[in-house]
KOLLOKE-290391 format. One record per residue: x, y, z of N, C-alpha, C in turn. Coordinates in pm, whole numbers, padded with zeros to 5 digits, always signed. Example, Ala and Ser with C-alpha at 12.3 -4.5 7.8 and 13.67 -1.06 7.14 Angstrom:
residues 2
+01319-00569+00780+01230-00450+00780+01320-00330+00780;+01285-00225+00708+01367-00106+00714+01290+00003+00787;
***
This chain:
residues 363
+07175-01963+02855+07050-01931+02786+07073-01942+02636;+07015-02012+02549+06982-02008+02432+06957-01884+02321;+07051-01876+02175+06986-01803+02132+06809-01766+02132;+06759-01909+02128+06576-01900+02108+06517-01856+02191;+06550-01888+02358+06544-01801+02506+06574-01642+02490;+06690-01624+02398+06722-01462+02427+06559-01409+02329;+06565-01417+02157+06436-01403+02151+06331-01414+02210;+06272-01523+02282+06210-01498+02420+06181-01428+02451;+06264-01405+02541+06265-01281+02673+06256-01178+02632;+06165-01138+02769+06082-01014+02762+06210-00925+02873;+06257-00823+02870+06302-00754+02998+06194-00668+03017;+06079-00671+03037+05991-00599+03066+05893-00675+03163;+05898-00796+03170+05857-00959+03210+05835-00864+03425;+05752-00919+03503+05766-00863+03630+05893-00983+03665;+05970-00945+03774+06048-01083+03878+05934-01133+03978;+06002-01229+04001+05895-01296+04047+06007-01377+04208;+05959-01402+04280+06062-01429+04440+05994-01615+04370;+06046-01716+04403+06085-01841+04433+06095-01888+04575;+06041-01962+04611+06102-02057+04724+06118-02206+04720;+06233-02277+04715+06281-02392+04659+06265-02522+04790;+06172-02585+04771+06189-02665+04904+06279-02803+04856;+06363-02895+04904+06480-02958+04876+06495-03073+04990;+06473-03201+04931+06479-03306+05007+06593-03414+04937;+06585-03481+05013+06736-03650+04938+06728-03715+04842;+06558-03744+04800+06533-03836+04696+06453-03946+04731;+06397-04042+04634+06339-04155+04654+06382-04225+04530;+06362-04372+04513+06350-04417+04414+06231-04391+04351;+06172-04398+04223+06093-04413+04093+05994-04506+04162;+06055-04626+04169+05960-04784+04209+06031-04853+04286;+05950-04943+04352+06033-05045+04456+06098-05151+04405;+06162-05122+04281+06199-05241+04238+06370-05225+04228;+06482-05365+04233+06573-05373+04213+06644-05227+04060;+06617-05260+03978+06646-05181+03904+06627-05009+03932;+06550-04955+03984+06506-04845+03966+06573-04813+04125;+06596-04846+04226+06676-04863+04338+06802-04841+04296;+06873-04962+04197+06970-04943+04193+07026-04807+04111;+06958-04808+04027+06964-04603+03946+06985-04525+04072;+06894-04508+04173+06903-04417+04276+07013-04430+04361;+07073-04562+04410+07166-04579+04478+07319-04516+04391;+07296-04550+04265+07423-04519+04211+07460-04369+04182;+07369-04281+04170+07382-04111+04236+07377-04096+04343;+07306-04178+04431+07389-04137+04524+07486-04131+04619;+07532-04238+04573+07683-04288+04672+07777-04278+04554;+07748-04228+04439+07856-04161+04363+07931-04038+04374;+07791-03940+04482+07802-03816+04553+07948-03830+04663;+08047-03744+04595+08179-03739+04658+08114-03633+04811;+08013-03573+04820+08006-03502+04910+07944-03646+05021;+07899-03752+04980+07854-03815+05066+07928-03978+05084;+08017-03996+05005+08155-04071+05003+08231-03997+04971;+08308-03964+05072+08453-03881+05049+08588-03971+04984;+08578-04105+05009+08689-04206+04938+08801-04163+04854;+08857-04221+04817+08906-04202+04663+08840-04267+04565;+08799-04169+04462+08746-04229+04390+08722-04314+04339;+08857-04355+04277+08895-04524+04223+08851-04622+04293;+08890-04637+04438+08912-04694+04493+08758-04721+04518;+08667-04636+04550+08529-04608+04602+08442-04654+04448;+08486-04622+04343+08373-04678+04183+08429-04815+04210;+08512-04875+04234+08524-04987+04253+08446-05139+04333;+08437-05028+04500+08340-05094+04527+08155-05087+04516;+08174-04996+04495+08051-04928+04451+07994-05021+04323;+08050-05020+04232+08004-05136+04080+08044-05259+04133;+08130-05312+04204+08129-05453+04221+08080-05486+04303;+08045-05444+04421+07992-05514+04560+07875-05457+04616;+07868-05323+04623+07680-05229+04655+07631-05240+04549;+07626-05208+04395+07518-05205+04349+07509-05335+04289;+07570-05438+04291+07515-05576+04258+07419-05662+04404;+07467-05587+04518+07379-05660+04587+07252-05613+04718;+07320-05472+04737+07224-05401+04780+07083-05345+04705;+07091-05288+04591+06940-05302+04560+06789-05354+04575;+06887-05520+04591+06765-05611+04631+06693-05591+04713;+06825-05570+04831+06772-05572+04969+06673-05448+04996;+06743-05341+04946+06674-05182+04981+06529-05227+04901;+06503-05276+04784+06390-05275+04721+06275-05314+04824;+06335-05461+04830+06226-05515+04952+06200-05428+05011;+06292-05377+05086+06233-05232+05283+06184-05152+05191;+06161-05091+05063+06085-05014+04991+05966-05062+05003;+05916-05129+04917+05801-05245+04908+05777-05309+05037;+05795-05253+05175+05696-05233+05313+05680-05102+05333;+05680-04989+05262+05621-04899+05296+05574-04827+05197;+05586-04912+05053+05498-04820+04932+05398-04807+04957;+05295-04676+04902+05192-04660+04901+05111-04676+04754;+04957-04655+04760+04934-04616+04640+04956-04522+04558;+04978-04421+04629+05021-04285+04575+05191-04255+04552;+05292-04379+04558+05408-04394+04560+05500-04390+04661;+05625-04307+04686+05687-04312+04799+05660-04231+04888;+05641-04297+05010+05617-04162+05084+05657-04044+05108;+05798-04048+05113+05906-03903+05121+05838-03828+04976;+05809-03901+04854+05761-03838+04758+05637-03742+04790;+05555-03794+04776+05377-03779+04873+05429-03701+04928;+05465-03681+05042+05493-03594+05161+05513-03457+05125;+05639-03480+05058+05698-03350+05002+05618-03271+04896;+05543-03316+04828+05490-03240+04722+05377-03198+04825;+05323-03257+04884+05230-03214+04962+05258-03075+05075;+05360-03052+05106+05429-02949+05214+05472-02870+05065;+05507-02853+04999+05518-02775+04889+05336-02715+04850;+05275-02806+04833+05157-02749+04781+05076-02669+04898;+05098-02678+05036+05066-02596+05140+05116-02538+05152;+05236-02521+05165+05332-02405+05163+05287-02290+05091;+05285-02328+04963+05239-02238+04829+05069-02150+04870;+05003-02235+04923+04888-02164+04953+04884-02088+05088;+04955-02126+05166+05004-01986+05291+05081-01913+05234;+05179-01876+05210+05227-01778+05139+05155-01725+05039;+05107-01726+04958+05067-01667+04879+04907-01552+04887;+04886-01627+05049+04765-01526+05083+04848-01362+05119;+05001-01413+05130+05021-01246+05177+05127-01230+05054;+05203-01330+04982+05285-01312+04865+05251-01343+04741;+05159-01271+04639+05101-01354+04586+05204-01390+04430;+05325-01282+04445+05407-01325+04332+05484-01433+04378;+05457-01474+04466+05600-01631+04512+05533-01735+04460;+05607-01821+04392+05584-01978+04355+05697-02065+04466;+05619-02149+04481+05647-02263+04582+05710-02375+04473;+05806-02445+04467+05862-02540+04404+05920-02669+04500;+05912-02791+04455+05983-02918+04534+06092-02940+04429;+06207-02971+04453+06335-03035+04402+06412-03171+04506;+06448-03271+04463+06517-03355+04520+06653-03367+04496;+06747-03368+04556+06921-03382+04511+06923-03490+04474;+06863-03640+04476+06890-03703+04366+06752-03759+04365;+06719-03815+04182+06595-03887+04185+06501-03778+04143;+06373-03780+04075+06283-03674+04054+06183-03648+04172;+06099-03531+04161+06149-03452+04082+06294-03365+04046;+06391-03342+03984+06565-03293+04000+06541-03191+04046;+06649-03150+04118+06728-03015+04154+06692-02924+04031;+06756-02941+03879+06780-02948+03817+06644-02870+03712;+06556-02954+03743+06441-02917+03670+06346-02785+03763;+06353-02819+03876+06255-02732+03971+06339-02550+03955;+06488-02551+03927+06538-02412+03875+06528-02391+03830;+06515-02460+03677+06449-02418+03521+06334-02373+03563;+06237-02429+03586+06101-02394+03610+06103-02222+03642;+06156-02221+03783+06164-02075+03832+06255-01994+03720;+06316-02020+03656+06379-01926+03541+06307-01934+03445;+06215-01978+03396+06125-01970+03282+06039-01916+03343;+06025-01891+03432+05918-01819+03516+05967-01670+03534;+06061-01625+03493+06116-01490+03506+06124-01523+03703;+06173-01578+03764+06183-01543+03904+06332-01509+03913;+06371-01378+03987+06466-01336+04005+06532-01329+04140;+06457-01396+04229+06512-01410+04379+06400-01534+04467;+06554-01621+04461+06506-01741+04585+06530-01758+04648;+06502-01813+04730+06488-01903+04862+06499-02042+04866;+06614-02059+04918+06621-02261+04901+06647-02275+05035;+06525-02351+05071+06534-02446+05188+06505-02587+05150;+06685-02647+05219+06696-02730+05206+06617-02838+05360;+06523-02951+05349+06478-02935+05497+06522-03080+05540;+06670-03026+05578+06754-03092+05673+06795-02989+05801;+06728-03017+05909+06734-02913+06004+06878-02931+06064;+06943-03008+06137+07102-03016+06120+07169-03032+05953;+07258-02906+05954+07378-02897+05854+07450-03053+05833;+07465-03072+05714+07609-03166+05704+07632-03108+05601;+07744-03153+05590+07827-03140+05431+07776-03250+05309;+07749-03345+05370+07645-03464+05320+07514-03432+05270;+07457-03331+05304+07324-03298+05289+07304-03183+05214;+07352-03097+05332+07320-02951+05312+07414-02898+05178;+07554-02922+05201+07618-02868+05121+07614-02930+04983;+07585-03074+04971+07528-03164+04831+07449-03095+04758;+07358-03031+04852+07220-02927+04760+07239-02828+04698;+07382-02737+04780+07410-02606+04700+07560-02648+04606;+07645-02765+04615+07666-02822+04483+07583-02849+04363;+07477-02895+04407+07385-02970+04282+07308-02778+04198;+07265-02704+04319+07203-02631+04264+07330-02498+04228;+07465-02475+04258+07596-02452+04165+07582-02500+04039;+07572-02622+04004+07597-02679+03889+07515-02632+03808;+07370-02612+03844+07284-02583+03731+07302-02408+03709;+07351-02303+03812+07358-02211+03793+07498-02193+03675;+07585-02279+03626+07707-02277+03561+07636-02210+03442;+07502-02276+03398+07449-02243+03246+07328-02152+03250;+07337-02064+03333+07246-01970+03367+07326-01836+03269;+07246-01750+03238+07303-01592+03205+07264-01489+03324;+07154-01504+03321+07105-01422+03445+07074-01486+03584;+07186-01494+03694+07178-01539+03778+07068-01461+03894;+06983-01540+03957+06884-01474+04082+06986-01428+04199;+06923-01361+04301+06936-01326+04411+06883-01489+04475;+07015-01524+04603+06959-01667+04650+07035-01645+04803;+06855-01671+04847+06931-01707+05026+06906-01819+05025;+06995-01900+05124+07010-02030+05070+07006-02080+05279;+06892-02098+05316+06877-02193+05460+06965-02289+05494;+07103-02290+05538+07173-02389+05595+07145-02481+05706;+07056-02421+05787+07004-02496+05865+06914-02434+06000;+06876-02504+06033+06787-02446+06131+06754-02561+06276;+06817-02610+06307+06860-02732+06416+06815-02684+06560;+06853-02508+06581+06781-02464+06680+06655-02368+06682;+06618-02372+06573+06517-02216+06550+06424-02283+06629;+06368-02181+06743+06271-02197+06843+06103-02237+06798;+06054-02241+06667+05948-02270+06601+05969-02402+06597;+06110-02438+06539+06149-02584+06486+06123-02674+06636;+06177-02637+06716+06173-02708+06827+06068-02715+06933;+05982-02594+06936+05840-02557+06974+05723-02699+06882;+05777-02674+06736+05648-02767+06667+05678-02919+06725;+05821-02961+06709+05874-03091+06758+05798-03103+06926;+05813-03045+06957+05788-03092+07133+05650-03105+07122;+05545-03003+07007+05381-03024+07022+05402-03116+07015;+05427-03183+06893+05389-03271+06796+05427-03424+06899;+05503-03461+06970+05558-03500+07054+05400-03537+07224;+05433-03403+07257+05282-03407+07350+05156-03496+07287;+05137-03411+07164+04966-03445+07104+05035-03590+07106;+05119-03698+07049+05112-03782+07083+05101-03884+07186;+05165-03800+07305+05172-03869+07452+04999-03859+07476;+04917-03719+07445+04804-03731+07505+04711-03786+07446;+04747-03914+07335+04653-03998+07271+04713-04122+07304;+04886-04181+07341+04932-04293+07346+04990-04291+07506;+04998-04203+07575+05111-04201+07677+05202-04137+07686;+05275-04206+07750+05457-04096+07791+05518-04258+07814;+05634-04316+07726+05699-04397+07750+05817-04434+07852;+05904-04531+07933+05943-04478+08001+06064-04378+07981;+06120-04407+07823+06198-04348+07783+06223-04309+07634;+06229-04168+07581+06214-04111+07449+06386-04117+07385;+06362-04203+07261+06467-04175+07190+06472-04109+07119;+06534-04055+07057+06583-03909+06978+06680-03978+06867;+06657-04058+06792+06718-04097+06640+06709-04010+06562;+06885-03986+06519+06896-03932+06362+06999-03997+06312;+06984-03930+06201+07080-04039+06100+07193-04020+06108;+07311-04129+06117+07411-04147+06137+07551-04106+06028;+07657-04050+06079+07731-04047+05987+07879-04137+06028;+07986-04122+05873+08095-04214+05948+08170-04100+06067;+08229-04152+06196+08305-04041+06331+08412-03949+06198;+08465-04000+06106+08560-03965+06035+08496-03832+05947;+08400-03823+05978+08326-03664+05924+08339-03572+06005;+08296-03618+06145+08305-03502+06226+08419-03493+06279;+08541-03581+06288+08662-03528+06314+08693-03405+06188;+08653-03465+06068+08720-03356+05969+08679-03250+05978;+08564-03181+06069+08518-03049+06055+08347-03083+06033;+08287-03188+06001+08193-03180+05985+08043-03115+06124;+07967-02975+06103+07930-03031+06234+07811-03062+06294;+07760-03156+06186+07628-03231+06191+07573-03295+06363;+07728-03355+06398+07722-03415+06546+07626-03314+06632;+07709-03210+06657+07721-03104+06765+07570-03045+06755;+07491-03045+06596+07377-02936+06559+07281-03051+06635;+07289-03188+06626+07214-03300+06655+07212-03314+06829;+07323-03280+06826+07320-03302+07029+07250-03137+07084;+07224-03084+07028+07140-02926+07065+07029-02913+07026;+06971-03007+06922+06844-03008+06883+06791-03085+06980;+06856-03205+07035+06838-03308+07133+06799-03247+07253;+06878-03157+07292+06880-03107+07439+06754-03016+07416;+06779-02915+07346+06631-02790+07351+06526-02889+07325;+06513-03002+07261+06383-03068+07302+06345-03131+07372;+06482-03166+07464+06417-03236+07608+06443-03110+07677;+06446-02989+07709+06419-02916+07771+06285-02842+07718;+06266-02843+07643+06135-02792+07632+06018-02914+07662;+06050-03016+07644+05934-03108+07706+05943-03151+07861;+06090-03050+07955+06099-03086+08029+06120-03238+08101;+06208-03281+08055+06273-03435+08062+06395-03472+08139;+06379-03503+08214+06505-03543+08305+06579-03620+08219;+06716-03586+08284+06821-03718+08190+06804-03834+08169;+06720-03894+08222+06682-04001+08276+06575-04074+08161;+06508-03964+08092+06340-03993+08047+06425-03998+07848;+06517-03968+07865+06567-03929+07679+06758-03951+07702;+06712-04052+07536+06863-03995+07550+06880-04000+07370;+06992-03962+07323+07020-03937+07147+07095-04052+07088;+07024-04121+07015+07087-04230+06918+07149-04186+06735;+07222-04268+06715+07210-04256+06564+07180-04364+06471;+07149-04364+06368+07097-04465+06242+07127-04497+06167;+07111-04579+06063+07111-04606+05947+07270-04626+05884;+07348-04669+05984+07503-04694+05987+07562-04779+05845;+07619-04736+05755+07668-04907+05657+07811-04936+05671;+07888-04986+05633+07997-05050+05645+08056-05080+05730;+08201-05055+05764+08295-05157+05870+08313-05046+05986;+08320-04918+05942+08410-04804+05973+08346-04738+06121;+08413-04688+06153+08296-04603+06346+08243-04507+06277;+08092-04527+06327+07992-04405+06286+07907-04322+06386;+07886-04165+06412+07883-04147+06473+07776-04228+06622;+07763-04261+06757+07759-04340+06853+07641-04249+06941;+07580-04267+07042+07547-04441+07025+07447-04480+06900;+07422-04596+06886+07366-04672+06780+07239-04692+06783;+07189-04686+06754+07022-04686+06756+06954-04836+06789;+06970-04925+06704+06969-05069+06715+07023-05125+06845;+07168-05084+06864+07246-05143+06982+07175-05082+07119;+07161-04969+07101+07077-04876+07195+06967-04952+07272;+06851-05001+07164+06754-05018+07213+06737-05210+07274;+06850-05245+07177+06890-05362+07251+06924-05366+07418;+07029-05328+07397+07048-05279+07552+06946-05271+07663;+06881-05151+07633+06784-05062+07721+06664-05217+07733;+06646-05268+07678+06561-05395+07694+06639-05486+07821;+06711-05515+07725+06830-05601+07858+06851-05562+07950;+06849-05404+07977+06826-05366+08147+06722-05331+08171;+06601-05408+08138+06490-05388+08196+06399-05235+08139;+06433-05227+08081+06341-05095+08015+06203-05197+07873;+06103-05112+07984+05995-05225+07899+05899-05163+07793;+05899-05014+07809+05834-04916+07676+05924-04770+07656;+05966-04772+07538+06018-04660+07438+05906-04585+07348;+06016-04513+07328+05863-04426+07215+06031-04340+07111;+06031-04377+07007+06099-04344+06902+06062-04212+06804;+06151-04103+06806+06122-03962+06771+06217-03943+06649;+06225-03863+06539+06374-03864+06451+06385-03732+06378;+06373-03609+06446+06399-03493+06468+06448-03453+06356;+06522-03522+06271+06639-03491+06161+06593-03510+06025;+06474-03571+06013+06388-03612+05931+06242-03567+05934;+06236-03440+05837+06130-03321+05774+05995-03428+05745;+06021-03547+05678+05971-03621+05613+05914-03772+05665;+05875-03809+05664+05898-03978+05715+05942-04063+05545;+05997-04143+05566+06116-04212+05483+06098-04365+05505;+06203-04400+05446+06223-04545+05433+06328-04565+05591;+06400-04440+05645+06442-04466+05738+06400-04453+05885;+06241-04392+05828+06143-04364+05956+06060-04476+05943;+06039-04526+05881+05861-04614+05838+05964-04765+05834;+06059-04777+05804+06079-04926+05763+06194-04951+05895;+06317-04894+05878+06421-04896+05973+06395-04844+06089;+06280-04784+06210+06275-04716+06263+06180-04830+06328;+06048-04791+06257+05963-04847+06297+05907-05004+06244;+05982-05072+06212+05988-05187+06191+06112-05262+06243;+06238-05262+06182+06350-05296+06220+06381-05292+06350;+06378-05157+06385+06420-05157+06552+06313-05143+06639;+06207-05187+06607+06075-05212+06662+06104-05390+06714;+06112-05480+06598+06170-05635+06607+06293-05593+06711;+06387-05576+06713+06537-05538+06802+06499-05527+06952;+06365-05474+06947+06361-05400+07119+06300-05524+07149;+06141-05558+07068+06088-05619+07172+06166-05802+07145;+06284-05840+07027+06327-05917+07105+06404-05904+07182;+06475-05835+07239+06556-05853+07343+06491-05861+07455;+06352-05824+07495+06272-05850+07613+06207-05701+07601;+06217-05619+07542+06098-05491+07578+05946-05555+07523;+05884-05435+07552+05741-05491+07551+05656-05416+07500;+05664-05244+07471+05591-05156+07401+05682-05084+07335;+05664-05039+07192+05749-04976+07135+05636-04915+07030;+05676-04761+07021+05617-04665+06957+05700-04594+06867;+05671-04566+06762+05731-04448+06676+05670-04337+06652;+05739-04169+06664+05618-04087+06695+05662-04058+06565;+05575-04023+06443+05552-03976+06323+05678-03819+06294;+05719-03829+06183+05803-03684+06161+05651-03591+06128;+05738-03466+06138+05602-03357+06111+05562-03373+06024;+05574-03401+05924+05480-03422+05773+05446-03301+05706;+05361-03294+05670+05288-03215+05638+05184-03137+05686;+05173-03172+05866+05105-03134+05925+05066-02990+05923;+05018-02895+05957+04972-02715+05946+05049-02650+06051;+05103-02730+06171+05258-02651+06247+05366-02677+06165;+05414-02776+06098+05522-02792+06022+05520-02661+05917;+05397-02680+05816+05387-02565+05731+05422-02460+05780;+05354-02405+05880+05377-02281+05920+05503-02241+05994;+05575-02356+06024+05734-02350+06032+05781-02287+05957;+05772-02361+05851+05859-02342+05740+05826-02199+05689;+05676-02166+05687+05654-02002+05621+05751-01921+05684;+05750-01960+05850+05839-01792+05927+05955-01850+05893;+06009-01938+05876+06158-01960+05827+06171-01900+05701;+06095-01868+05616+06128-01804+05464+06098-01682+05493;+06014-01651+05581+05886-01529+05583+06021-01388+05568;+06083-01354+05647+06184-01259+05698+06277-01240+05545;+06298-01366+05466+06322-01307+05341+06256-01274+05203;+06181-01331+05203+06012-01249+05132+06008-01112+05202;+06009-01134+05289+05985-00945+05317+06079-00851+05259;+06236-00941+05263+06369-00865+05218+06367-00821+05103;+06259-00924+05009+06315-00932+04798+06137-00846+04855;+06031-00837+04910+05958-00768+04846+06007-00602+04884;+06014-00583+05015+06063-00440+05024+06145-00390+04899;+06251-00443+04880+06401-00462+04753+06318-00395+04657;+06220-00457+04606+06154-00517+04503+06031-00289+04491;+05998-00290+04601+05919-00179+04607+06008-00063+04589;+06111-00080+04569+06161+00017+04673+06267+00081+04486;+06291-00023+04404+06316+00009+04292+06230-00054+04154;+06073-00053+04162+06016-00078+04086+06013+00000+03946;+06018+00123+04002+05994+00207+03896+06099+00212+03877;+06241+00245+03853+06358+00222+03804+06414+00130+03703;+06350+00019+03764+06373-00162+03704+06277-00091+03597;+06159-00084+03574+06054-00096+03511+06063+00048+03388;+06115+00135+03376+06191+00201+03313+06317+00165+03234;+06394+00095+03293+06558+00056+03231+06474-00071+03148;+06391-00166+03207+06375-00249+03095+06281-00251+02987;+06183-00137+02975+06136-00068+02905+06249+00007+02785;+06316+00070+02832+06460+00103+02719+06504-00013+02681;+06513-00145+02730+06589-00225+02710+06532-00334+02569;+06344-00297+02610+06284-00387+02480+06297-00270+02378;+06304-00172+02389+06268-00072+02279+06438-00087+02175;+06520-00060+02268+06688-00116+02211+06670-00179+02120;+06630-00348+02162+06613-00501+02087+06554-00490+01959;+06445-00405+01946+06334-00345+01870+06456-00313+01732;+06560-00229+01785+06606-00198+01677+06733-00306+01632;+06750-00449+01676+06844-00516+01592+06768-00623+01522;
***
């Protein structure tokens, strides 16, 4: 905090509770340049290339960001909108609902969006809540399986900005939520309402995004949260082994990533005669460039050439009013914690910092 901040501040100011919602990023624009900015935070992220460094800036400046940009730009530019990226759109939008359910029963909570890389920052959305006098948050990050890739990237990024803080908040921090029975209740609606406008395919894939096997040998346990989200949702939609099975995505380099493959998957399942799929991606809060372009384009071409014949992608929750209200009872239980907290030593707080402007008064 700044000498000009300490003038500032009021200790007489009310606290105020925060809830931080926290997604991956997008690029700016679909263009080569502004791609390549985004790519280069984020595969600079040691939490999401573990490499050696050297060895990893190496290929990273000579070989991905001279030639991948291009490519990513293009699969950008099939799913820009007018209103920009979708993961962008999306998210501010589940932030701005969010903010208006809560606040019919919390009315001191502010709702905030932050991205770990790309705007809006990590970075800026904490300032905000600290210029806001908020003294207790809530960061949900909404990656419903944990990784160290994801989850733990977010409470690095949002570490870093706490380094130059004076007055640190109270922070519960959502690691994940892969089985919470709401999470998997809204997935299976959301799932139905689609069968009872398109069908029931003969078989539901369950895509999420892929990591290298060399994560989850090290401890990572993104795998394990992904194969349980898998199962409680084919048991709650009641699915024989037969009707679902769990792929992964969005694979890059040489190395084994976690299996089976999403692409190879649906290749296959064509080649033995499987003639309609219906594509789900559980792992993804948002729809993305890896739902809208790689999902439902890419391995849309994959199935029906190999010989399938109907292929569907069922939408991530969005912003839908079950998603929202997910997310409220997922915060809800600690809003209750900082407001009880909060009642329970008002008058105390509100006394000590009353002495505390009167003190200031005299230097």
């Amino acid at each position: 905090m700044s000498k000009i901040d300490n003038l500032n501040y009021k200790h007489s100011t009310p606290f105020k509770t925060g809830v931080l919602l926290l997604n991956l990023g997008t690029p700016d624009e679909p263009t080569s340049s502004s791609v390549r900015r985004y790519l280069d935070e984020f595969l600079s992220d040691p939490r999401v290339i573990d490499k050696p460094r050297w060895l990893w800036w190496i290929i990273l400046h000579t070989i991905i960001l001279r030639f991948r940009p291009r490519k990513a730009a293009h699969a950008y530019q099939q799913i820009w909108t007018e209103q920009g990226s979708p993961l962008l759109t999306i998210s501010k939008s589940q932030a701005i609902k969010l903010q208006a359910l809560l606040e019919k029963k919390y009315p001191n909570v502010s709702v905030k969006l932050g991205m770990r890389y790309g705007s809006p920052s990590t970075k800026n959305a904490l300032n905000s809540f600290k210029n806001n006098n908020t003294n207790n948050l809530v960061i949900l990050p909404l990656y419903p399986q944990y990784s160290a890739t994801t989850t733990a990237s977010t409470f690095d990024a949002i570490a870093k900005v706490f380094k130059s803080w004076r007055h640190l908040p109270s922070l519960d921090f959502i690691s994940h939520y892969h089985d919470y029975p709401l999470y998997i209740t809204t997935l299976a609606n959301s799932i139905t309402e689609f069968w009872q406008d398109h069908g029931q395919a003969e078989k539901l894939i369950m895509s999420f995004h892929g990591l290298p096997k060399s994560y989850l040998i090290a401890g990572d346990p993104y795998f394990c949260e992904c194969q349980k989200t898998a199962r409680l949702l084919a048991e709650e939609l009641n699915l024989s082994d037969e009707q679902w099975m769990i792929t992964f995505q969005s694979r890059m380099g040489v190395e084994e990533w976690l299996s089976p493959y999403t692409d190879k998957s649906l290749e296959q399942l064509a080649q033995q005669g499987v003639k309609n799929v219906q594509v789900v991606c559980p792992g993804f809060s948002s729809d993305c460039l890896e739902t809208l372009e790689e999902i439902n384009m890419q391995n849309r071409d994959v199935f029906l050439t190999a010989g399938g014949e109907d292929y569907a992608y069922i939408p991530a929750l969005n912003d839908s009013d079950a998603h929202i209200n997910m997310m409220a009872t997922l915060v809800r239980p600690h809003l209750e914690r900082h407001q009880q907290l909060h009642d329970d030593t008002d008058t105390t707080l509100e006394d000590s910092a009353k002495r505390a402007e009167k003190l200031l008064e005299n230097f």
